[in-house]
C-alpha positions in Angstrom: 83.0 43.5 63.9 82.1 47.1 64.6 84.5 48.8 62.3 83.2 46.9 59.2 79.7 47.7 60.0 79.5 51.0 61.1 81.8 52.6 58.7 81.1 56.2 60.1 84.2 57.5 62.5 81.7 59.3 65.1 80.7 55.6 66.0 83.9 54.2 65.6 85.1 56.9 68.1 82.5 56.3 70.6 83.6 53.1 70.7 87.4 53.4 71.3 86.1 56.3 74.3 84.0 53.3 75.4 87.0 50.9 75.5 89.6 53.5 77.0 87.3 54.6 80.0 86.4 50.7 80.6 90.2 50.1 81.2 89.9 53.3 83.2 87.4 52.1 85.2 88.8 48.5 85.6 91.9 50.3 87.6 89.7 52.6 89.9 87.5 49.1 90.5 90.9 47.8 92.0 90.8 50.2 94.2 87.2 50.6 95.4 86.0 47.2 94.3 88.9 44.8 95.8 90.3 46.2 98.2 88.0 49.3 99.6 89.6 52.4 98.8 87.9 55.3 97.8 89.9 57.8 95.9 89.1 61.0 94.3 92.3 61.6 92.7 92.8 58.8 90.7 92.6 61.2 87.7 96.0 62.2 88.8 97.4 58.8 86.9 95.6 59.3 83.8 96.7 63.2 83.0 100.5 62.0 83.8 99.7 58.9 81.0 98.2 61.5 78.8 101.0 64.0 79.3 103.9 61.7 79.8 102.8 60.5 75.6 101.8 63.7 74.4 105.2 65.4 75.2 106.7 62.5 74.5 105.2 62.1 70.8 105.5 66.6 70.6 109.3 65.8 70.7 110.0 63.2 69.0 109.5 61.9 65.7 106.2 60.7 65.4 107.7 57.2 65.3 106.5 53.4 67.0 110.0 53.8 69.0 108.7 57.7 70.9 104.9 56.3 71.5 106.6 53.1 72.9 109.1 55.5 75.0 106.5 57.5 75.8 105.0 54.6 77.2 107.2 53.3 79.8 107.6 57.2 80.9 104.1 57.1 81.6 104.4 53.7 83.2 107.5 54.6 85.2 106.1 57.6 86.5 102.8 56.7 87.5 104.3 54.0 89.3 106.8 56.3 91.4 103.9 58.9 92.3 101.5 55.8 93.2 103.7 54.4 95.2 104.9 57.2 97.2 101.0 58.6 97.4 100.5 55.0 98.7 102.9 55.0 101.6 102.6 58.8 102.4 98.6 58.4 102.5 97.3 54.8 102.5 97.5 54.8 106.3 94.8 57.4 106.6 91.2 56.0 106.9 88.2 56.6 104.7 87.1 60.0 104.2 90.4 61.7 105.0 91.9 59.3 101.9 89.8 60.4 100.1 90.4 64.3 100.5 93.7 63.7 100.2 93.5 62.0 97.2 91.7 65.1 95.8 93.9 67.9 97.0 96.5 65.6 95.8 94.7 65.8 92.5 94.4 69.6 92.1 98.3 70.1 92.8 99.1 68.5 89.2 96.3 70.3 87.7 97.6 73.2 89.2 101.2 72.8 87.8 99.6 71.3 84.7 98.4 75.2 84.2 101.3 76.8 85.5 104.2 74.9 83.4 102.8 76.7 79.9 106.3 75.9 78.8 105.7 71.6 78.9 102.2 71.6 79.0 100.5 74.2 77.0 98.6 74.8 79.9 94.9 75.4 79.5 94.9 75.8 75.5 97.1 72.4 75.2 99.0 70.8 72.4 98.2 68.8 69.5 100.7 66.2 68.3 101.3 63.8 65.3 100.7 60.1 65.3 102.7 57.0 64.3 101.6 56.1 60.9 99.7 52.8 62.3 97.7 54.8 64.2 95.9 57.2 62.1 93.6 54.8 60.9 90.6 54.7 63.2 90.4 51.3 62.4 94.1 50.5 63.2 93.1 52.3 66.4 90.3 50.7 67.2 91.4 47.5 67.4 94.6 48.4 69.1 92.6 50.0 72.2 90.3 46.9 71.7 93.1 44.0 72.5 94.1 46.4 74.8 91.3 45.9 77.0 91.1 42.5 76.3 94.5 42.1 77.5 94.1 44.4 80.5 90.6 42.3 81.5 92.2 39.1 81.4 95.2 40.7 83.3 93.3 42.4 86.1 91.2 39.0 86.5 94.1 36.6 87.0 95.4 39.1 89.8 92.0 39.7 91.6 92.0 35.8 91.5 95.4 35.4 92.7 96.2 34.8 96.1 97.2 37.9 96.5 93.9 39.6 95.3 91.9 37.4 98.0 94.3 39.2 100.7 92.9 42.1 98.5 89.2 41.4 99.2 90.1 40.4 103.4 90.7 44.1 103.7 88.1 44.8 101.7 85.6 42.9 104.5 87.3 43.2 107.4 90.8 45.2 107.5 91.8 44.7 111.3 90.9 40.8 111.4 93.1 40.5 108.1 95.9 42.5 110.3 95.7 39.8 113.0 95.9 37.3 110.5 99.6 38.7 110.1 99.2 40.4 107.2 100.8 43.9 106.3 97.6 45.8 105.4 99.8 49.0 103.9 102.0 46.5 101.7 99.3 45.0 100.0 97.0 48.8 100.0 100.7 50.3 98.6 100.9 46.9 95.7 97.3 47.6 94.6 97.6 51.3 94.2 100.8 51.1 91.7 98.8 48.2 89.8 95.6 50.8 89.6 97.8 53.5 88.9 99.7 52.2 86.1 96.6 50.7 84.7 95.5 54.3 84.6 98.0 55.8 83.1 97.8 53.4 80.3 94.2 54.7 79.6 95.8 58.2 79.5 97.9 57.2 76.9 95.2 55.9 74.9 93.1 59.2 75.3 95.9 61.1 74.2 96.6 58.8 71.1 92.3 59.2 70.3 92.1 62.7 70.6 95.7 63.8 69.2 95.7 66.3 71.9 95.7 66.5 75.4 95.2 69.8 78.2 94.7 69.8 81.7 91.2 68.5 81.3 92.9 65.3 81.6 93.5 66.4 85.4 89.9 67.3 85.7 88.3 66.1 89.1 85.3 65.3 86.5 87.4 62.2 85.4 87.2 60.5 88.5 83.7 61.1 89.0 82.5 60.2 85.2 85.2 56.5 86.0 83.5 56.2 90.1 79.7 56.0 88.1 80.9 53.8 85.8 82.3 51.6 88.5 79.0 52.0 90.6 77.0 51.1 88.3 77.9 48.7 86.5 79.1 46.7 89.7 81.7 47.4 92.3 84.4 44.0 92.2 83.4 42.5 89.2 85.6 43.8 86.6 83.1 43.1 84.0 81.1 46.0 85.1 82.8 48.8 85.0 83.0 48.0 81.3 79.4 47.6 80.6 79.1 51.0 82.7 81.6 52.9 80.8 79.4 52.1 77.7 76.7 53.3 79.2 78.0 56.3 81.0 79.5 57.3 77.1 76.8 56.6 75.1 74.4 58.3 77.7 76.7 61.7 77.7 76.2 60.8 73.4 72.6 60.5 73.0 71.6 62.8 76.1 73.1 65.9 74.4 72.6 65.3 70.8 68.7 65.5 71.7 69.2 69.3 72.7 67.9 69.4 69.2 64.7 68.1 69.8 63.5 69.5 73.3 64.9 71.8 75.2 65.0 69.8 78.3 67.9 67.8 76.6 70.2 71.5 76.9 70.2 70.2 80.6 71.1 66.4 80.0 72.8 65.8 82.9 69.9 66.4 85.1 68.8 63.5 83.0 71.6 61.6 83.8 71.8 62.3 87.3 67.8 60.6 87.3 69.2 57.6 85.4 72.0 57.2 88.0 69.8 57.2 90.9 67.1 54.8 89.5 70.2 52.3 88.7 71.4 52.9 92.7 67.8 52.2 93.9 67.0 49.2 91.8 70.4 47.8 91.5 72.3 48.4 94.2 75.2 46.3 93.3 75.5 47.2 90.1 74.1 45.9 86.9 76.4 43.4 86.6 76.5 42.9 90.9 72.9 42.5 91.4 72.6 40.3 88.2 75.2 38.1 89.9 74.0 38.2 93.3 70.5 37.0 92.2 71.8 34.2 90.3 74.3 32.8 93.3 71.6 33.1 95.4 69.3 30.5 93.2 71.3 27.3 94.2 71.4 28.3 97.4 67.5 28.8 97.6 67.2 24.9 95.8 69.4 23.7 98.9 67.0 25.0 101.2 64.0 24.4 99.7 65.4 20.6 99.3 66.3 20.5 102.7 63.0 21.4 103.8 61.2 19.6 101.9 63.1 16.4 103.2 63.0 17.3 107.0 59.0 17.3 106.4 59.3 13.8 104.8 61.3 12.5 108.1 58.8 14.3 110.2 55.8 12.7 108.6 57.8 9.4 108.3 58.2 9.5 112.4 
C-alpha cells in the first residue's frame, strides 16, 4: 500500500533500496546463517548482476527481451564464478575463507576499473529502461514480489532436507562428515544458491539507479549486507529483512540531520553506537533474540509443571 500513500519518489525509493538489500541480505544469511560461512566478498556476485544488466541493457534495445537476457547472464555467471570460488576455496577454514573471499573481491573491482572500455570504470554508465520499468511504481512492486518470491524460496530450501544438512555443518562440521556426508558438496550447492541470489539483487540495483560503477564491487557492500544480517538475526531469514530496513533508513535519517547539528556530519559514528547497543542487548538479532525468548517460554511451563508435580508426589509420600 506504500505507493498510494506516500506519493513522493524519495520514499518510494527508500523502499525499493530497502527491498533489494533485504534479498541481498537473505543470500549472505545462507551463507553465515545456515551453514557458517563467513565471506567478505560476497559483493563480488552483486557487481557481476549489476554489470552483467547494465551492459546488457547499454547494448541492446532497452526492450523486456535484453533485461530478461541480461538476466540469465547475470544468473549464468554468477553461478560459474560461485561455484568455481566454492571448490577452489570452500575447503579453507574460517578466517583464511574469509581473506580470500576478500582478495577475491578486489580482483573484480580491480578489473572493473581497468576494463574502461565495458565498464566505464570509475565514472560508470547510465542506461535506458524497459518502458515497464520507468514508473517507480511499476518498479516498486516488481522488486516487491521479487522478494516475496525470493523469501518464500529461500524458506522452503532452508527447510528442506537439504538445508538441515545445511545447519549440521553449521553446529558441528566434522560430526556431520562422519555422518557420511560430503561437507564441500553441500558448502559448494549453498554458495551458487547465495551467489545467484545475489546477483539478482545486482540486477535490481542497476534497474533502481539506471546506472551502475564499480561501487557495486565496493568491500562496503558486504559490510552494509553482514550488519543487516547481524542484526536483524543470523538464520532466520526474516531478519535480515527487518535489518536492511533499518540499516537504509538509519544511513536516510542519520545524514539528512547534518542539517540540524553538526554531530549528524559524522552519522556513522552514530551508527556504529546503534550497532553495538543492538549486539549487546540482542545478541541474536532482533528477530533471533525475539525468537529465542519466545521458544524458550514453553519450555520454562514444562519445567515449572514438572516441578510443581514432583513436590505434590513428595508431599503425597
Amino acid at each position: 500500500m506504500v505507493p498510494f500513500i506516500l506519493t513522493g519518489r524519495s520514499m518510494q525509493f527508500i523502499f525499493i533500496q530497502i527491498f533489494i538489500f533485504a534479498i541481498f541480505a537473505m543470500s549472505y544469511d545462507i551463507l553465515l546463517g545456515f551453514t557458517g560461512i563467513i565471506s567478505f566478498g560476497h559483493v563480488m556476485f552483486f557487481g557481476i548482476g549489476a554489470y552483467s544488466t547494465a551492459i546488457t541493457m547499454s547494448k541492446f534495445d532497452s526492450t523486456i527481451g535484453s533485461f530478461l537476457f541480461g538476466v540469465v547472464i547475470a544468473v549464468i555467471l554468477a553461478a560459474f564464478v560461485s561455484f568455481i570460488v566454492g571448490v577452489l576455496t570452500l575447503r579453507l577454514k574460517s578466517h583464511f575463507y574469509a581473506m580470500l573471499t576478500l582478495a577475491l573481491a578486489g580482483l573484480f573491482l580491480v578489473a572493473a576499473e581497468k576494463w574502461r572500455t565495458l565498464t566505464g570504470g570509475n565514472d560508470g554508465f547510465t542506461f535506458r529502461l524497459p518502458e515497464i520499468f520507468r514508473d517507480s511504481q511499476s518498479m516498486y512492486m516488481f522488486c516487491l514480489l521479487s522478494l516475496i518470491l525470493i523469501f518464500f524460496g529461500l524458506r522452503r530450501f532452508t527447510k528442506s532436507p537439504f538445508g538441515r544438512v545445511l545447519m549440521a555443518i553449521r553446529e558441528n562440521e566434522n560430526r556431520t562428515e562422519s555422518l557420511g556426508y560430503k561437507i564441500v558438496h553441500y558448502k559448494v550447492i549453498a554458495s551458487v544458491v547465495a551467489g545467484v541470489v545475489a546477483s539478482f539483487a545486482g540486477v535490481l540495483y542497476a534497474l533502481s539507479l539506471r546506472f551502475v560503477n564499480t561501487g557495486v564491487f565496493a568491500t562496503d557492500l558486504t559490510i552494509d549486507v553482514l550488519l543487516m544480517t547481524i542484526i536483524g538475526g543470523v538464520g532466520t531469514l526474516v531478519g535480515p529483512i527487518l535489518g536492511a530496513g533499518l540499516v537504509e533508513f538509519a544511513h536516510h535519517w542519520l545524514s539528512g540531520l547534518a542539517d540540524v547539528h553538526w554531530i549528524f556530519e559524522r552519522w556513522i559514528i552514530l551508527y556504529g553506537t546503534v550497532y553495538i547497543l543492538v549486539v549487546i542487548f540482542f545478541p541474536l538479532g532482533i528477530v533471533g533474540t525475539i525468537q529465542s525468548r519466545f521458544s524458550n517460554r514453553p519450555l520454562k511451563g514444562l519445567r515449572d509443571n514438572r516441578k510443581a508435580n514432583e513436590n505434590k508426589g513428595r508431599r503425597a509420600s
